[in-house]
Steps between C-alpha positions, in 0.01 A plus 500: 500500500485204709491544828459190662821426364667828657365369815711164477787704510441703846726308735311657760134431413655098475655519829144665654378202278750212657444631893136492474512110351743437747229560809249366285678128581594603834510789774852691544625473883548874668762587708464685825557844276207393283746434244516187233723246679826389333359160412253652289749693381668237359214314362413814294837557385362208287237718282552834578774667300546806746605248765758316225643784362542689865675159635711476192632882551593363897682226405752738263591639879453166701235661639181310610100560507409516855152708515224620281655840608764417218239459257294842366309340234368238733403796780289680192368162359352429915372884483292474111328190657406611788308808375366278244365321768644148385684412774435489865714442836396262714690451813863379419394469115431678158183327352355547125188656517167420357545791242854390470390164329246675277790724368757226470297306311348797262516422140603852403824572543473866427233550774750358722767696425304864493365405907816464575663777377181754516509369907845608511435891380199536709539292774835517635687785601834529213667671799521194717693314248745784454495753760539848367638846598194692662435841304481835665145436613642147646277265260736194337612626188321146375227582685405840297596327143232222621318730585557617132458190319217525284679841361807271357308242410328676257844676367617144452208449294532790266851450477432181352838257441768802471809530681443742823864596631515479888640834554236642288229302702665584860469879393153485404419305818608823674397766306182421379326247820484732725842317645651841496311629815582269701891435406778739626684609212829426573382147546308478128728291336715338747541155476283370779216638267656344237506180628097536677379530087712221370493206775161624669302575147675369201646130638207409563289566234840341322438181752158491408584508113319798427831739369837422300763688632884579378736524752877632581772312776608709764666241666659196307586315836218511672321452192275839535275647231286804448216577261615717207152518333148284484209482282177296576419136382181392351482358831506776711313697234190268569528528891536889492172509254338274794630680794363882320181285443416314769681654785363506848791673657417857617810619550460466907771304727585159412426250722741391737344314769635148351872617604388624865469215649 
């Protein structure tokens, strides 16, 4: 099982990678919004897949890149850092931090990559990235499987590498998380709830390589897709083991000064 070879393969984890060089040579110019400005934009096009890929899907449409507001992945990468306290603002710029050169230029890959993604389940709210339908009780459906974590984490873990169907897994989420309190009933297994466990839960952990996934179209035009079935990677297998073991998240609020501002 080799790991560090896994990790070569998480686009994202190289992007995270290729942004943090990037201010290592030089700081990235803010807009008034606080956002990345379009220069940098382009320069980072140059390393960072996310930004290739996302400008090559444009150009099918003659569309164009104008703001980081087009770019997720780049919103999420700005977030990890932050709470991992390797970047900081500094009036019209985004500077590397002192703890951002000591992690950029870590010898072990793997430590790298578990900060990151350990940062991401404990330290940022999963509901910010993809708002979800409040329950009953008006917590973010995200917000109570966060809240949860730990508890599927260690599911993943004695489900080992096997095959867990989604509908199977969406069902469980309800009936056995205490979900089902807080969900009207006619709104179980609509959709929107649907779409909350597969683009708030499962893409990322598939963006930060730690599931496979199968997947059916629903739309051949627009090029739409929707998660079938998953089953954990040695990957994710190791991060779940490290999250059950090492975890510092209690289950309160995530933070969310950082996007208050």
């Amino acid at each position: 099982m080799d790991l560090i070879a896994d990790i070569k393969d998480v686009v994202f984890f190289q992007d995270f990678l290729a942004f943090l060089r990037y201010l290592e040579r030089q700081p990235i110019s803010k807009t008034v919004k606080g956002n990345i400005s379009r220069k940098d934009i382009v320069s980072l096009a140059d390393t960072m897949k996310c930004i290739k890929d996302r400008i090559a899907e444009y150009s099918k449409y003659d569309w164009k890149i104008v703001g980081e507001w087009q770019l997720k992945d780049i919103d999420k990468i700005k977030k990890i850092a932050e709470v991992m306290f390797l970047t900081y603002n500094r009036k019209e710029k985004l500077l590397l931090s002192k703890n951002g050169r000591g992690y950029i230029n870590h010898n072990d890959r793997l430590i790298q990559y578990k900060e990151m993604v350990l940062h991401y389940f404990e330290r940022l709210s999963w509901d910010y990235f993809h708002p979800s339908m409040d329950t009953r009780n008006s917590i973010p459906f995200l917000d109570v499987l966060q809240a949860s974590q730990n508890i599927l984490w260690r599911i993943f873990l004695s489900n080992g590498t096997k095959w867990i169907e989604f509908k199977q897994f969406q069902e469980s989420l309800i009936n056995n998380f205490c979900i089902d309190d807080c969900i009207d009933s006619e709104d179980t297994y609509n959709g929107a709830y649907q779409a909350d466990i597969e683009h708030g839960f499962l893409r990322p952990l598939l963006e930060f390589g730690c599931i496979d996934t199968e997947t059916e179209v629903i739309s051949q035009r627009l090029e739409f897709t929707r998660i079938t079935k998953f089953r954990p990677t040695n990957l994710g297998l190791y991060i779940f083991r490290e999250e059950v073991e090492n975890s510092l998240y209690t289950g309160t609020c995530p933070i969310r000064d950082l996007w208050k501002k």
